[in-house]
N, C-alpha and C positions, 0 to 999 in steps of 0.2 A: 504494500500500500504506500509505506515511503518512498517506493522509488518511483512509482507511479507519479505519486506527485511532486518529485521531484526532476522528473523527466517533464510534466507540463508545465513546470517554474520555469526550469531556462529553455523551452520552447517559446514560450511568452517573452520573457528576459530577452532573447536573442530575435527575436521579430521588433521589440522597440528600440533594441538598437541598432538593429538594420534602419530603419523609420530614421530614428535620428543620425544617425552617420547620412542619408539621404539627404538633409536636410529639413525633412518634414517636422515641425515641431509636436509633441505629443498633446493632446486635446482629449475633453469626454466628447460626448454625445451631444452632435450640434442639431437642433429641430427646424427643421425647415421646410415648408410645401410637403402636398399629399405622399404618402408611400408610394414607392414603386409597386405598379401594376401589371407590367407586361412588356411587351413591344408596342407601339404606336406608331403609325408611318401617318403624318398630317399630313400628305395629298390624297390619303385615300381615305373613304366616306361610307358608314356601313347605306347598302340599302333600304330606305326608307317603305316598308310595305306600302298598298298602293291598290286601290279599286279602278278599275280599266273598263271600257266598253269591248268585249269582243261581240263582231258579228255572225249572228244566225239568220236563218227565215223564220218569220212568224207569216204564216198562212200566204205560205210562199215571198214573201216580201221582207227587204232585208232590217231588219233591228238589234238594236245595240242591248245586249245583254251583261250586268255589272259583274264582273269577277274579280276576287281578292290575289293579288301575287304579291311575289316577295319585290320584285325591283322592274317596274313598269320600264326602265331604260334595256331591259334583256330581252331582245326582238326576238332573237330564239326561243325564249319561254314562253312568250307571246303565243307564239305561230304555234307552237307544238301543242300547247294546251288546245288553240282553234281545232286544229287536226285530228286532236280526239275528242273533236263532236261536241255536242251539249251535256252537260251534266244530267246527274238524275231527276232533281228534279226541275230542270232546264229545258229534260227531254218534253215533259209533259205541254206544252207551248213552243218548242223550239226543235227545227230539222238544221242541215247542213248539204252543200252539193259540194263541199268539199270531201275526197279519199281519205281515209283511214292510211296513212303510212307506216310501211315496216321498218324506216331507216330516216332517222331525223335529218331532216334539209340541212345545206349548207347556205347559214343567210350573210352578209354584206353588205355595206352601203355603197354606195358608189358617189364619186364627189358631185353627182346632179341630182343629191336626193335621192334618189332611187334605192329601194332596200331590192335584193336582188336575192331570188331564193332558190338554192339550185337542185332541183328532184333528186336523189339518190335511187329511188325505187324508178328502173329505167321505164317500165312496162303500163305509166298512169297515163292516162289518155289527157289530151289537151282541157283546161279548163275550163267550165261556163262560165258566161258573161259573170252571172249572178256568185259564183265559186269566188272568181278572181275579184268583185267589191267587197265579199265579204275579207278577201283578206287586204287590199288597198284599206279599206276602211276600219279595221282594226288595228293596221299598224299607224295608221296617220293620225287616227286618234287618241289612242294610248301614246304615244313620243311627242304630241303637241303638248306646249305648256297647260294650255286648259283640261285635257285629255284625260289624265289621272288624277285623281284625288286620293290622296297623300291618308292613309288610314294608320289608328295608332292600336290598333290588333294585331298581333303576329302572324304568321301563318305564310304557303303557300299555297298560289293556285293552278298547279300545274307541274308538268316535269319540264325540267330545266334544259335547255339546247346549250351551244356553243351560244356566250354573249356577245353582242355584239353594242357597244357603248356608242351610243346617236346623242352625246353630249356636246359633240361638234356642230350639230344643227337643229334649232329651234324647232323646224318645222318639215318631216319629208314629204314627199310630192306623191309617191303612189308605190305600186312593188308590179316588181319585172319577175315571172318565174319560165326557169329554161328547164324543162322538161326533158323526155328521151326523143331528140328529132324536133323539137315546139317550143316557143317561145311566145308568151304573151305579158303583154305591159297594161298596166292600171293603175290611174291616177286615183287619189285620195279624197277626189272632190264630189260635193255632193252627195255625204252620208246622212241618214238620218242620225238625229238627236233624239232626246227623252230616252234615257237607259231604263229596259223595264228590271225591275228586282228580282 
């Protein structure tokens, strides 16, 4: 037991005088600002959850339907969630002419606005008018500043794609999707409003 603590005496001993031969003068316990917490990188900003319009058809006709996700700026979350349809009970009021996919798109912005979404699944046939506003209008709504509302619930609403950060522009203009052989372009304009719940 003596030696024990005599071995952490000049362990101690021999650490303050390393300190002082340093230069370092010896001090207590100085208090100052909150404890350390962790790492913190201040350029980057957690995701604020976020209520989004995605489009479906209500009796054929396209409307804005409110869903909870985690970060309204992830286009890929976006889409993939559209992709898989309406919810359950979403289903009961709400269809889709958008495919079910077995292999989540590759999306992109392009520096003309354009969210650009590229089929992985070679074999889906080109989209309808009505397919391709529901996704124009989903993503141009959800990334406009008006577009989300900023909710203080946790949660997500949807599985997550590759992000894609549309912090660069206020506003995009519509989505391009290139298919297997097909390509079609849709602007973002002229969606309806009033989100039903």
């Amino acid at each position: 037991m003596k030696a024990a603590r005599a071995c952490a005496l000049l362990t101690g001993l021999t650490a303050a005088l390393t300190l002082a031969a340093c230069g370092v003068p010896p001090s207590g316990v100085i208090q100052a600002g909150p404890a350390a917490s962790g790492i913190f990188s201040p350029g980057a900003q957690p995701a604020s959850p976020a209520v989004v319009p995605l489009y479906f058809l209500r009796k054929g006709e396209l409307a804005p339907y409110l869903r909870k996700v985690g970060d309204s700026r992830d286009i890929g979350g976006l889409l993939s969630s559209l992709f898989d349809g309406p919810s359950g009970y979403e289903s009961a009021t709400a269809s889709t002419e958008l495919p079910r996919l077995r292999e989540t798109p590759k999306v992109a912005i392009g520096e003309d606005d354009i969210v650009s979404v590229q089929l992985l699944d070679r074999d889906v046939p080109p989209f309808s008018h009505l397919a391709m506003r529901q996704l124009a209008c989903t993503v141009t709504r959800a990334i406009t500043p008006a577009g989300a509302l900023v909710s203080d619930a946790g949660g997500s609403g949807g599985a997550m794609a590759p992000s894609v950060d549309a912090q660069h522009s206020s506003v995009l203009k519509g989505v391009r999707v290139l298919g297997g052989g097909w390509t079609r372009t849709q602007s973002g304009d002229s969606c309806p409003g009033s989100p039903l719940q």
